[in-house]
PyMOL Python script that loads the backbone (N, CA, C, O; Angstrom):
from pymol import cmd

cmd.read_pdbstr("""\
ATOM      1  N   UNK A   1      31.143  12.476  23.025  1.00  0.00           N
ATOM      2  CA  UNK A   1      29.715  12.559  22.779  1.00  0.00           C
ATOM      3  C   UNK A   1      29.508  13.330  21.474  1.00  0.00           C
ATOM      4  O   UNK A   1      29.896  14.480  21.268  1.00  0.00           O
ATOM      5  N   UNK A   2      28.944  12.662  20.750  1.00  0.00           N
ATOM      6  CA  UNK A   2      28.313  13.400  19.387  1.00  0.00           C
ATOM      7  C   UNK A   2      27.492  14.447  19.672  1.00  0.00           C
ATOM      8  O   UNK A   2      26.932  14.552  20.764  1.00  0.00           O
ATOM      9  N   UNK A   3      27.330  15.501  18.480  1.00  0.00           N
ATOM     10  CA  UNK A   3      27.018  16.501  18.569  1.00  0.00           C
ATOM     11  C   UNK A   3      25.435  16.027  18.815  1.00  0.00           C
ATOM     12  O   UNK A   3      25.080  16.261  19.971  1.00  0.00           O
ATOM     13  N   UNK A   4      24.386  15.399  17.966  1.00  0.00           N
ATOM     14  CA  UNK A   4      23.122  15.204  18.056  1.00  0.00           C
ATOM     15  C   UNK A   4      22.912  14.784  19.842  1.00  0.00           C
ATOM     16  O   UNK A   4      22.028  15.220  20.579  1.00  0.00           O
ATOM     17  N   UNK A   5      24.014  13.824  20.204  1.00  0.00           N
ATOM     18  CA  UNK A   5      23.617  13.540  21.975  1.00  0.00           C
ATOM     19  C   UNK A   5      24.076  14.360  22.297  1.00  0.00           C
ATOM     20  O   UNK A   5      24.023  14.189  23.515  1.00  0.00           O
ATOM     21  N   UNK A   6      24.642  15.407  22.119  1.00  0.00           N
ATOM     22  CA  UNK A   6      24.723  16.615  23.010  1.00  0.00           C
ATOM     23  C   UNK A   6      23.519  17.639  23.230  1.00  0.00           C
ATOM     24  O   UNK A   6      23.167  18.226  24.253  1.00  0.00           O
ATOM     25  N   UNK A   7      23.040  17.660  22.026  1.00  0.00           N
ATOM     26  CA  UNK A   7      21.915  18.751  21.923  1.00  0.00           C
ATOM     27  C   UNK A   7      20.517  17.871  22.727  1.00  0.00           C
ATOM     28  O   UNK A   7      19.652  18.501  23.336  1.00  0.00           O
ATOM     29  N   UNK A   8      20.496  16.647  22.624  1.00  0.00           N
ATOM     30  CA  UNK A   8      19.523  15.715  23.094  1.00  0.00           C
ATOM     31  C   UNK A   8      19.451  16.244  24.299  1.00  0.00           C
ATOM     32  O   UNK A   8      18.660  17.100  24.695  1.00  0.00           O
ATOM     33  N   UNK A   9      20.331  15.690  24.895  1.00  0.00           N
ATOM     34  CA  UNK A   9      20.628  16.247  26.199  1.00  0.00           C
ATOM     35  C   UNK A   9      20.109  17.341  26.825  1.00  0.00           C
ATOM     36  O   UNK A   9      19.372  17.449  27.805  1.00  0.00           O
ATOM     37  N   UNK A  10      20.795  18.413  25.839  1.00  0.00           N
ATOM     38  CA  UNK A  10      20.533  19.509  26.680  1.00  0.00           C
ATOM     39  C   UNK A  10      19.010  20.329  26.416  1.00  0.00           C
ATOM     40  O   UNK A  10      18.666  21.476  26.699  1.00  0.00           O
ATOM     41  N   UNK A  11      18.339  19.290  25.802  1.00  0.00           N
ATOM     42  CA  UNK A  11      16.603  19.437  25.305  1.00  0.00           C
ATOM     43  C   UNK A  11      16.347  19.027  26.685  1.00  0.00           C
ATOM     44  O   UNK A  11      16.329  19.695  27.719  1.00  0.00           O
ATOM     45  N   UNK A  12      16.116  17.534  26.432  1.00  0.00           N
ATOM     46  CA  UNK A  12      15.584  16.972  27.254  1.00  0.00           C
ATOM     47  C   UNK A  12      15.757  16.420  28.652  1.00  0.00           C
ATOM     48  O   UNK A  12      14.873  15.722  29.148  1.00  0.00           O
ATOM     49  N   UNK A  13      17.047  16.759  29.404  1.00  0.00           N
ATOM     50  CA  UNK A  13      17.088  16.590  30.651  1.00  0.00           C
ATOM     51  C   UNK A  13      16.741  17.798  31.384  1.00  0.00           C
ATOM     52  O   UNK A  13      16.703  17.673  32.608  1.00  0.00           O
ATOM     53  N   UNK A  14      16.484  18.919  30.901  1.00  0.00           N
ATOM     54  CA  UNK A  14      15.801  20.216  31.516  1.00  0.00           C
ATOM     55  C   UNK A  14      14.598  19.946  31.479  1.00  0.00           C
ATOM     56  O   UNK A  14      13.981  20.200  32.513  1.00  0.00           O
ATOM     57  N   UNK A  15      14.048  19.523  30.659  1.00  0.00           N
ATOM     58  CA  UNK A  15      12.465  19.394  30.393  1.00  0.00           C
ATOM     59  C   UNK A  15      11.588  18.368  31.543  1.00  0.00           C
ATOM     60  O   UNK A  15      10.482  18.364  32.082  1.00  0.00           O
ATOM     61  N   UNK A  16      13.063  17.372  31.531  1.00  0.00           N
ATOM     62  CA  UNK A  16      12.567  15.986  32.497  1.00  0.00           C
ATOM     63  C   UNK A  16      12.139  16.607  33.536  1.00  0.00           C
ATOM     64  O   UNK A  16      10.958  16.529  33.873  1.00  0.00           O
ATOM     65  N   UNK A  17      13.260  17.497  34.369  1.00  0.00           N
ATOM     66  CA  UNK A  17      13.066  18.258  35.658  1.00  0.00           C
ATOM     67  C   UNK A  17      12.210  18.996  35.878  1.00  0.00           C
ATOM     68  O   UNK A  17      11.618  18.820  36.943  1.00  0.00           O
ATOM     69  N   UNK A  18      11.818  20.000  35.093  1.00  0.00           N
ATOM     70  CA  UNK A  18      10.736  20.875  34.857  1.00  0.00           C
ATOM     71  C   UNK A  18       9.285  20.195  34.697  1.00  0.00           C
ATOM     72  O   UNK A  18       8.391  20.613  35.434  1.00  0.00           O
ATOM     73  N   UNK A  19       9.012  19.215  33.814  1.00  0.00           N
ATOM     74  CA  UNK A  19       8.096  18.368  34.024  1.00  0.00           C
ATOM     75  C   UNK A  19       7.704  17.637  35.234  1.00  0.00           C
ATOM     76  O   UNK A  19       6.566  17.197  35.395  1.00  0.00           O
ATOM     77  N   UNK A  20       8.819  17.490  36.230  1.00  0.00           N
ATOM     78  CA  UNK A  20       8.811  16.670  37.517  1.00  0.00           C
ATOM     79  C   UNK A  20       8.267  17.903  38.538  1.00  0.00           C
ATOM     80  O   UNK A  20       7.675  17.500  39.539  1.00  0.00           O
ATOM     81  N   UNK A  21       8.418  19.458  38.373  1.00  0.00           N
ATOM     82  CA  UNK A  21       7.840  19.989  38.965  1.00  0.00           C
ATOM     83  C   UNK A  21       6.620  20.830  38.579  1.00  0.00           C
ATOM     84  O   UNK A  21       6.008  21.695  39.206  1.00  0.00           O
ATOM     85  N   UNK A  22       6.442  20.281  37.282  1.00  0.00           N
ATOM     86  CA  UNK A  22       5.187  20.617  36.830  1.00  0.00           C
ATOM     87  C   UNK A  22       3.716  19.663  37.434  1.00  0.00           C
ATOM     88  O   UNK A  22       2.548  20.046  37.491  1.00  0.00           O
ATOM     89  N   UNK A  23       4.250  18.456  37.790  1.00  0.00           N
ATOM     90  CA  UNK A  23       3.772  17.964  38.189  1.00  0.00           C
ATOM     91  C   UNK A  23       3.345  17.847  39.813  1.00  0.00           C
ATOM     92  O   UNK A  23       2.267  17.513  40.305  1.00  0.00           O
ATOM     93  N   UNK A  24       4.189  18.118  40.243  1.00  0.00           N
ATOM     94  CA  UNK A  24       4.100  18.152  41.371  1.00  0.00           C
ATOM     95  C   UNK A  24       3.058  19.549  42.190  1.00  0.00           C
ATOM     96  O   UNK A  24       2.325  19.457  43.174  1.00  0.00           O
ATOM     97  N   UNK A  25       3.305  20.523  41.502  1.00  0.00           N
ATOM     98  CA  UNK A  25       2.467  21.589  41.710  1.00  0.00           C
ATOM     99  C   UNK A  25       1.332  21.520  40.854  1.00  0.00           C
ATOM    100  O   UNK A  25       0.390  22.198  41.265  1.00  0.00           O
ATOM    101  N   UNK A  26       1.159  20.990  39.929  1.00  0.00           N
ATOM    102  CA  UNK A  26      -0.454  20.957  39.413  1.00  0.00           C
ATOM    103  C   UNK A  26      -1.018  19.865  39.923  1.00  0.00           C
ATOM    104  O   UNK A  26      -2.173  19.865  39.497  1.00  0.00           O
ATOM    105  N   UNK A  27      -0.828  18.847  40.662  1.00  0.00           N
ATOM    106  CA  UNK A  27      -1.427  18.162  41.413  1.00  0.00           C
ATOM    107  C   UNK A  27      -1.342  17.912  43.089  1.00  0.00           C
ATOM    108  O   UNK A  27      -1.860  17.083  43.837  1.00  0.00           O
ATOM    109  N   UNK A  28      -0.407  19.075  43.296  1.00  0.00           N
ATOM    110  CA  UNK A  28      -1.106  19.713  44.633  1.00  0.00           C
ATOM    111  C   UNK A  28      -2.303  20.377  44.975  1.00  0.00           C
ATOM    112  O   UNK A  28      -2.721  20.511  46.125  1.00  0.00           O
ATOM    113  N   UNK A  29      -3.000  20.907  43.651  1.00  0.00           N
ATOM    114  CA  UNK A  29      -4.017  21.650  43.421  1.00  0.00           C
ATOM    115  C   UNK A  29      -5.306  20.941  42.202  1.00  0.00           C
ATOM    116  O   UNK A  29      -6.157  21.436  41.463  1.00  0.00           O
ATOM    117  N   UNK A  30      -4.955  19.897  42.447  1.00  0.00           N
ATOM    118  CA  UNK A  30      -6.027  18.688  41.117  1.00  0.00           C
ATOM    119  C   UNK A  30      -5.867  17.346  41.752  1.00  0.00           C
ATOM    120  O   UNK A  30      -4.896  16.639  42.022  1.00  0.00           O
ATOM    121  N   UNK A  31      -7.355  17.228  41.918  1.00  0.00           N
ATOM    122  CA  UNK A  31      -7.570  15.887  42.406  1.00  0.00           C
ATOM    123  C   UNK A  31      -7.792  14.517  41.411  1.00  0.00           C
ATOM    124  O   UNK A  31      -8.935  14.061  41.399  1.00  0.00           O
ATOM    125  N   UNK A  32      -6.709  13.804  40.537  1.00  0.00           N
ATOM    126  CA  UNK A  32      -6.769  13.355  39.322  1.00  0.00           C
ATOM    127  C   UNK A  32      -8.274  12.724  39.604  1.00  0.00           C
ATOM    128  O   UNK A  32      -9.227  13.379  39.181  1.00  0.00           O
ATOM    129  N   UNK A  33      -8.528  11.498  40.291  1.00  0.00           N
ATOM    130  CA  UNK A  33      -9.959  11.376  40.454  1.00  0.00           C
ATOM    131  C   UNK A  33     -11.514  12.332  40.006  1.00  0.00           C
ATOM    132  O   UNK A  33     -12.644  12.109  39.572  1.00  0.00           O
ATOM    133  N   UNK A  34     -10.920  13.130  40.313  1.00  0.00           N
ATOM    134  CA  UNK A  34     -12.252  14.902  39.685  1.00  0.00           C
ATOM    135  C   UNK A  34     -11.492  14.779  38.575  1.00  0.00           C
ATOM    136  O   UNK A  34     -10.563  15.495  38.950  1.00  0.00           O
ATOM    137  N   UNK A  35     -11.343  14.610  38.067  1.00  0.00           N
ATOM    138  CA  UNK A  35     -11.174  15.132  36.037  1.00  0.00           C
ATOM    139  C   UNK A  35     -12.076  14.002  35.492  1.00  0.00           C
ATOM    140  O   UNK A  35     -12.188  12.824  35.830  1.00  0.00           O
ATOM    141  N   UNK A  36     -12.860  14.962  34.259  1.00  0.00           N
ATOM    142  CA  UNK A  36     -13.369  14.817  33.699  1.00  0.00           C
ATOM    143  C   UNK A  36     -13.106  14.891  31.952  1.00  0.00           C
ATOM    144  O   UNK A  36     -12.109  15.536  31.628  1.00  0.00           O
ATOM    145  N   UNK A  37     -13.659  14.479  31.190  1.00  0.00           N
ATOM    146  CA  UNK A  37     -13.247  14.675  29.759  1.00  0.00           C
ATOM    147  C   UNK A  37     -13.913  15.610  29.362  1.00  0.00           C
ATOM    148  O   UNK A  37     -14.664  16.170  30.160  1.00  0.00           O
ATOM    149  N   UNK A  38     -13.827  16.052  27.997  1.00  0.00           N
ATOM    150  CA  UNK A  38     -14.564  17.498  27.333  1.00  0.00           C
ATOM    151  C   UNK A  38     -15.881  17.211  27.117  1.00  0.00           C
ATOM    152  O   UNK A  38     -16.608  18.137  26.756  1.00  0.00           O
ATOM    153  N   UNK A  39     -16.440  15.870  27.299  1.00  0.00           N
ATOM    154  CA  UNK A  39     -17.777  15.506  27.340  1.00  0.00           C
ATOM    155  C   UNK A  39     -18.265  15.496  28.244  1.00  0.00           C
ATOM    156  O   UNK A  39     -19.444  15.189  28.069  1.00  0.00           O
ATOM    157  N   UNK A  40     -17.937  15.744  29.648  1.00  0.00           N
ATOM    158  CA  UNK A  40     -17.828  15.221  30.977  1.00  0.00           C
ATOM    159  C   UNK A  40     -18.305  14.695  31.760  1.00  0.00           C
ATOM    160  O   UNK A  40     -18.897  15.074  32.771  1.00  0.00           O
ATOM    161  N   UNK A  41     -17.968  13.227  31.134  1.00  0.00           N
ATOM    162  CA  UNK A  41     -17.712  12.477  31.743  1.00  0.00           C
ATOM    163  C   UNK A  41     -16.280  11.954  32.366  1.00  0.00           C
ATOM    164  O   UNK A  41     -15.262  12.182  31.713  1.00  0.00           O
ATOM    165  N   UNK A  42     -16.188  11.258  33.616  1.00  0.00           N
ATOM    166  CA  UNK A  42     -14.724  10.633  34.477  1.00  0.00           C
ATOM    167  C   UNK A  42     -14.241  10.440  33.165  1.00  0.00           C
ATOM    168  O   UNK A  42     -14.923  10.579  32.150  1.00  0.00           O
ATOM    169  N   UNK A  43     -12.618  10.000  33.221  1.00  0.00           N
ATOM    170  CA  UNK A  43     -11.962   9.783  32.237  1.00  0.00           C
ATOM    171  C   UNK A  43     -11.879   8.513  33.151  1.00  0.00           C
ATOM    172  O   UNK A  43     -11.080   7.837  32.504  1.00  0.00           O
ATOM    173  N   UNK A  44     -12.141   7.915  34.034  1.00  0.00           N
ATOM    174  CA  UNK A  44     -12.080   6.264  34.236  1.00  0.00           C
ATOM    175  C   UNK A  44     -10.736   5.607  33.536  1.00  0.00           C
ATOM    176  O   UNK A  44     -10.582   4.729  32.687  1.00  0.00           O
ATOM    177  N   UNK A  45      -9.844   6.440  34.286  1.00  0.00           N
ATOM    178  CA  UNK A  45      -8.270   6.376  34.372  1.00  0.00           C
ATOM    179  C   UNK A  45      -8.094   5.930  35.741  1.00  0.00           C
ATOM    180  O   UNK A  45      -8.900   6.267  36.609  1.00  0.00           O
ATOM    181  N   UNK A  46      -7.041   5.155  36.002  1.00  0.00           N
ATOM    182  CA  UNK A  46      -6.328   5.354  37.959  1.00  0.00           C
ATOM    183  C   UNK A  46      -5.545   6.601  37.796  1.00  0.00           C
ATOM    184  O   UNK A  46      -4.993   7.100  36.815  1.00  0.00           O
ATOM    185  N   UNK A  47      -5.652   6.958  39.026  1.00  0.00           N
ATOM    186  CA  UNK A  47      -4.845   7.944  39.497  1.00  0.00           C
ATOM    187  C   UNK A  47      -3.071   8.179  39.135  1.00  0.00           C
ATOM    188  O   UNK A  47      -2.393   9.178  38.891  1.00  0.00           O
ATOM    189  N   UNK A  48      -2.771   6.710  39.249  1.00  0.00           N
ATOM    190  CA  UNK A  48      -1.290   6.433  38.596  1.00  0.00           C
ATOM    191  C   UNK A  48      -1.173   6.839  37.388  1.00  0.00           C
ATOM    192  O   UNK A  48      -0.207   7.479  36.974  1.00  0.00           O
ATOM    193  N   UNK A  49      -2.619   6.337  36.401  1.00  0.00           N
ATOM    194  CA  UNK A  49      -1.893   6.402  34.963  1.00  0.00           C
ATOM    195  C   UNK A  49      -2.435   8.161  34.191  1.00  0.00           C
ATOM    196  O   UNK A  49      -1.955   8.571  33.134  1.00  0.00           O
ATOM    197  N   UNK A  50      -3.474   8.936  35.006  1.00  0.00           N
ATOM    198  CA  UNK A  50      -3.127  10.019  35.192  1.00  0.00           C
ATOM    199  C   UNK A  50      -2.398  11.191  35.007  1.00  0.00           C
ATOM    200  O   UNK A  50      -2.335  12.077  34.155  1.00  0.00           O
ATOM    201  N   UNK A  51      -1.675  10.828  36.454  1.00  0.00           N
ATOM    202  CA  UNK A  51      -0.228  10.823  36.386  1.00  0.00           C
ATOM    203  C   UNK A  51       0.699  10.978  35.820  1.00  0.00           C
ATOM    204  O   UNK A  51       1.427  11.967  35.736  1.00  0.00           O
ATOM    205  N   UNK A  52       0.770   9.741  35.255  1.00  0.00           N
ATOM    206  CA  UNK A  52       1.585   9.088  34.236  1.00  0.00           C
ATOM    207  C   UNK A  52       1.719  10.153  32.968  1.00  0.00           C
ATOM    208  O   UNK A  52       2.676  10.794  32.534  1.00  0.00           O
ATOM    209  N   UNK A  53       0.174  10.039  32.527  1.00  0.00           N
ATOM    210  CA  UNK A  53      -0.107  10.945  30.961  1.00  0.00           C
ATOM    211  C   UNK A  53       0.154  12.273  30.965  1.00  0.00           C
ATOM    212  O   UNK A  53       0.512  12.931  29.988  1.00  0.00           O
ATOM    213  N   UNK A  54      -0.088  12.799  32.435  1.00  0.00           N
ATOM    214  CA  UNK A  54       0.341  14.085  32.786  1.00  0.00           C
ATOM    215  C   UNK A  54       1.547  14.537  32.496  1.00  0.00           C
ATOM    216  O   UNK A  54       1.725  15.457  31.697  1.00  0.00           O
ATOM    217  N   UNK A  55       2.688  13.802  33.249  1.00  0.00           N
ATOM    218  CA  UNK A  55       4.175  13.952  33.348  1.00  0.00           C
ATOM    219  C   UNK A  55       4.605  13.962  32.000  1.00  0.00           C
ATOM    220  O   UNK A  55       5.393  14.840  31.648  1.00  0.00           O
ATOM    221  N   UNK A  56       4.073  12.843  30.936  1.00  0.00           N
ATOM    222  CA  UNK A  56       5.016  12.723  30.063  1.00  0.00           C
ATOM    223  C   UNK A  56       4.343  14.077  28.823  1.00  0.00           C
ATOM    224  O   UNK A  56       5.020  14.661  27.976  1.00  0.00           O
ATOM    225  N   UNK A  57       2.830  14.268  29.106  1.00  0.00           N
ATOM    226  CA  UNK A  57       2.516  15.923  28.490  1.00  0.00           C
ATOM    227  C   UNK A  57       3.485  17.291  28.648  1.00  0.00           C
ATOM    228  O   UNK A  57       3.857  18.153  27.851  1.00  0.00           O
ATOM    229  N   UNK A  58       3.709  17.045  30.113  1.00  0.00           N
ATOM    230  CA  UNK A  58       4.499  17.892  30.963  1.00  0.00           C
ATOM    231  C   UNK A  58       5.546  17.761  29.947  1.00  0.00           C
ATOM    232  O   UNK A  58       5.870  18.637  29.144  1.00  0.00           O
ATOM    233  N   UNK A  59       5.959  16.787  30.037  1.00  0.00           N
ATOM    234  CA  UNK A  59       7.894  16.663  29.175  1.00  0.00           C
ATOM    235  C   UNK A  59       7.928  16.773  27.797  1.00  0.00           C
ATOM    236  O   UNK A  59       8.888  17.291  27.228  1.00  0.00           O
ATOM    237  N   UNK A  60       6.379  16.065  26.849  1.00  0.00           N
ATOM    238  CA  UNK A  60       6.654  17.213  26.029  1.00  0.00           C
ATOM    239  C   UNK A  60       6.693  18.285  25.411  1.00  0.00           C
ATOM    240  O   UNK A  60       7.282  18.666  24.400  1.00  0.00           O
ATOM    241  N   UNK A  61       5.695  18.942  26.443  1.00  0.00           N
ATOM    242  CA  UNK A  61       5.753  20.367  25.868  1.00  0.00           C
ATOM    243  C   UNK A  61       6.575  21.129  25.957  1.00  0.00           C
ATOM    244  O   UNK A  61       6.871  21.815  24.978  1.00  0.00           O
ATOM    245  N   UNK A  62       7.486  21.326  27.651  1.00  0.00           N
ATOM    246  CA  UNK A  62       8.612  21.374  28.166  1.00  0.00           C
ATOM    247  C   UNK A  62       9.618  21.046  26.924  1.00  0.00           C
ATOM    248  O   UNK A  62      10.114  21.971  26.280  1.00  0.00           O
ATOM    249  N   UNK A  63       9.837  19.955  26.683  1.00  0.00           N
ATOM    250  CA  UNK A  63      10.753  19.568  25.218  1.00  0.00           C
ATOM    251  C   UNK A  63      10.868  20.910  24.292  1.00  0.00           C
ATOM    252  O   UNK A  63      11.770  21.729  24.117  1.00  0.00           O
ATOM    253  N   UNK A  64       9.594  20.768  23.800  1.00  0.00           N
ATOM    254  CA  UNK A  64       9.483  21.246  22.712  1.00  0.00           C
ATOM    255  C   UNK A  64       9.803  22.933  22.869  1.00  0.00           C
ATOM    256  O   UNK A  64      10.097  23.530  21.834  1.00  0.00           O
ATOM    257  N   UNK A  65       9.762  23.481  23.796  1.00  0.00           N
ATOM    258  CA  UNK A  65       9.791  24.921  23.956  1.00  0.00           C
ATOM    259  C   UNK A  65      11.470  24.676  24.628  1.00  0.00           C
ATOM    260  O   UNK A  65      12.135  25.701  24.784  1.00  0.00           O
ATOM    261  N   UNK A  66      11.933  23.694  24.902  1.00  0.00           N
ATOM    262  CA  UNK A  66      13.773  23.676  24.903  1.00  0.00           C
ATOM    263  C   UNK A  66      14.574  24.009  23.740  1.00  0.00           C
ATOM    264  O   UNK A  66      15.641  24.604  23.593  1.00  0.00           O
ATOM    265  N   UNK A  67      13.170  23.066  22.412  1.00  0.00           N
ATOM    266  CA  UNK A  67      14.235  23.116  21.532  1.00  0.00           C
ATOM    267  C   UNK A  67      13.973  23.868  20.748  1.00  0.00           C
ATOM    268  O   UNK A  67      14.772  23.993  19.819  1.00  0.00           O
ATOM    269  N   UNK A  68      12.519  24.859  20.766  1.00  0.00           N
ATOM    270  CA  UNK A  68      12.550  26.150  20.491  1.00  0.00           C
ATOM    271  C   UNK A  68      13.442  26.515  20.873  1.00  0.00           C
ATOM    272  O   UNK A  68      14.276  26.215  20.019  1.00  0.00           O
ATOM    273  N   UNK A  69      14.279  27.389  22.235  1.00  0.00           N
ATOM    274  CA  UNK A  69      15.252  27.714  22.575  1.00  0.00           C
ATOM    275  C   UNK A  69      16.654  27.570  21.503  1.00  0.00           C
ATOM    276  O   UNK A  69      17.269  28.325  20.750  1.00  0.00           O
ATOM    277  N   UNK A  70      16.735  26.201  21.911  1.00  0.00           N
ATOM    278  CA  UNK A  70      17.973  25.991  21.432  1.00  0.00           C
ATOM    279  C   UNK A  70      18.290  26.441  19.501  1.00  0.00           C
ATOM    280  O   UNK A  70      19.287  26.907  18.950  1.00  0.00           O
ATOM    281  N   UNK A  71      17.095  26.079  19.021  1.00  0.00           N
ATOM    282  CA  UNK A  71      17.119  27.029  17.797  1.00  0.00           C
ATOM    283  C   UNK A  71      17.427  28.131  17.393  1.00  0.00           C
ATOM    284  O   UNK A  71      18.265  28.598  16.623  1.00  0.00           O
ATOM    285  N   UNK A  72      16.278  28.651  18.298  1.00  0.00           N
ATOM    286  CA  UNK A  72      16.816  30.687  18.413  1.00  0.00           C
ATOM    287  C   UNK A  72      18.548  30.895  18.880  1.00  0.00           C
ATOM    288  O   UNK A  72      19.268  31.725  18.326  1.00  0.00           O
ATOM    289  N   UNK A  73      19.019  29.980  19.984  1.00  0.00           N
ATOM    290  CA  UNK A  73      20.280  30.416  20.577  1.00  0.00           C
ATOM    291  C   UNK A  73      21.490  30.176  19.864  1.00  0.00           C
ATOM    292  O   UNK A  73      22.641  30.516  20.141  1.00  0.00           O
ATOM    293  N   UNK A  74      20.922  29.371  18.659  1.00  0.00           N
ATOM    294  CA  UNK A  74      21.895  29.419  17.409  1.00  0.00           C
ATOM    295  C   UNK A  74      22.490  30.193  16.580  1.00  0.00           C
ATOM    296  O   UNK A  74      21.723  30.266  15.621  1.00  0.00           O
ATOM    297  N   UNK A  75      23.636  30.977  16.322  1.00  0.00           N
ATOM    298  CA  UNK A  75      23.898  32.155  15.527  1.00  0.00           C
ATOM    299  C   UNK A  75      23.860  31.401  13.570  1.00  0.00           C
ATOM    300  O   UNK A  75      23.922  30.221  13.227  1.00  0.00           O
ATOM    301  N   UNK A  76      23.785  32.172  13.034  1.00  0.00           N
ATOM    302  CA  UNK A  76      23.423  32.233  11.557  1.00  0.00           C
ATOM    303  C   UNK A  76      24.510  31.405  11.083  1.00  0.00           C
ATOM    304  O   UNK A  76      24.273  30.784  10.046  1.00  0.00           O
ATOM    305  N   UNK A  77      25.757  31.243  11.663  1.00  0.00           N
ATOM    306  CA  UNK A  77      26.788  30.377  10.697  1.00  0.00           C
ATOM    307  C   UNK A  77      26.225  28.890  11.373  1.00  0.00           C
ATOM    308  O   UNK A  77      26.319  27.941  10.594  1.00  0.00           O
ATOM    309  N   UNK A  78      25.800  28.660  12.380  1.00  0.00           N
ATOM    310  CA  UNK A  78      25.283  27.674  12.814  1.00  0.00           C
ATOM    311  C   UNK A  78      24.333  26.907  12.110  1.00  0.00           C
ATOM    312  O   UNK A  78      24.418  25.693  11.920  1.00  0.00           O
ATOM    313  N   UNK A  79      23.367  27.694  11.704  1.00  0.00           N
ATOM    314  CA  UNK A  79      22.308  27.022  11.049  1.00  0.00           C
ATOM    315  C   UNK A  79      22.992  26.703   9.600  1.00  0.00           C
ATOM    316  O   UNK A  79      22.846  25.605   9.063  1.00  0.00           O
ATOM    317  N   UNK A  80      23.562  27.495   9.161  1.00  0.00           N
ATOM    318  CA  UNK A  80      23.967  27.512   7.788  1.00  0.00           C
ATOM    319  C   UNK A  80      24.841  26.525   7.585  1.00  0.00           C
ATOM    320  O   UNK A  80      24.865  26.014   6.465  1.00  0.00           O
ATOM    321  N   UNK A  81      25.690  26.076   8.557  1.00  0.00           N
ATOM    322  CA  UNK A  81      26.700  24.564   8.703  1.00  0.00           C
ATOM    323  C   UNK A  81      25.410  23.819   8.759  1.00  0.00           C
ATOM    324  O   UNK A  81      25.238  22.899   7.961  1.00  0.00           O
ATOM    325  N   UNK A  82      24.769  24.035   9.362  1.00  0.00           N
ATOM    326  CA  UNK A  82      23.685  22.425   9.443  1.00  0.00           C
ATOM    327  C   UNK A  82      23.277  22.246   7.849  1.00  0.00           C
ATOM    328  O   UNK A  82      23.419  21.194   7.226  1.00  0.00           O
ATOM    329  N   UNK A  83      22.772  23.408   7.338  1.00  0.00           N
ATOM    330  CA  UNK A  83      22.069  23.095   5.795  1.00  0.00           C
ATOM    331  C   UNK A  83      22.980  22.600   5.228  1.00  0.00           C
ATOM    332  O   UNK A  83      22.819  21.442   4.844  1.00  0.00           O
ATOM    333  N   UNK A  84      24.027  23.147   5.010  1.00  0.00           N
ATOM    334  CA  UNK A  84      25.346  22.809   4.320  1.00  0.00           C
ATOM    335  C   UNK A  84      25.663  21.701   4.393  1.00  0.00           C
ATOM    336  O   UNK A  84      26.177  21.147   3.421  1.00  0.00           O
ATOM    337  N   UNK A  85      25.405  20.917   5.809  1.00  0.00           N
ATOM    338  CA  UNK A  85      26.291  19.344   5.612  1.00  0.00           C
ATOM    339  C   UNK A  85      25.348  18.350   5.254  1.00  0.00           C
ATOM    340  O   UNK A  85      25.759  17.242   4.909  1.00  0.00           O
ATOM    341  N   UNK A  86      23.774  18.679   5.303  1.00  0.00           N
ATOM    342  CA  UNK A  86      22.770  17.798   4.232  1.00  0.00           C
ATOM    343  C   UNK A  86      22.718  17.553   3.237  1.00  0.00           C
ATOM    344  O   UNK A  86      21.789  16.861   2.820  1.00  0.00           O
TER     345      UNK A  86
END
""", "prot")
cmd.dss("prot")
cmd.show_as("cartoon", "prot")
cmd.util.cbc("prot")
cmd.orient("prot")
């Protein structure tokens, strides 16, 4: 496995999971039907696709604060090989 699918990986299959229980507990407590938009009015969505927009919000914000992580957990010769081989 290449280095880029390694780091992929280890972004985004934490995020998947975490998103799967992000979901699950914010809509134990949200009735997608009751949401409304910032105008508020229904967002005249189904419940599925909802859902749907929810989870994949969930995954990427989740993402994105992985690969914050994984940035910071990088030591200085690390980053400096990356500039270096561009």
């Amino acid at each position: 496995m290449n280095r880029f699918a390694r780091r992929l990986a280890i972004v985004v299959w934490p995020a998947f999971l975490v998103a799967g229980v992000l979901e699950v507990a914010v809509f134990a407590f949200v009735d997608p039907s009751a949401l409304h938009g910032p105008d508020g009015r229904p967002l005249g969505l189904s419940d599925v696709a909802i859902y749907s927009l929810a989870f994949f919000m969930f995954w990427a914000i989740v993402s994105i604060a992985c690969l914050i992580v994984l940035k910071l957990a990088c030591s200085a010769e690390e980053i400096n090989a990356e500039s270096a081989a561009r």
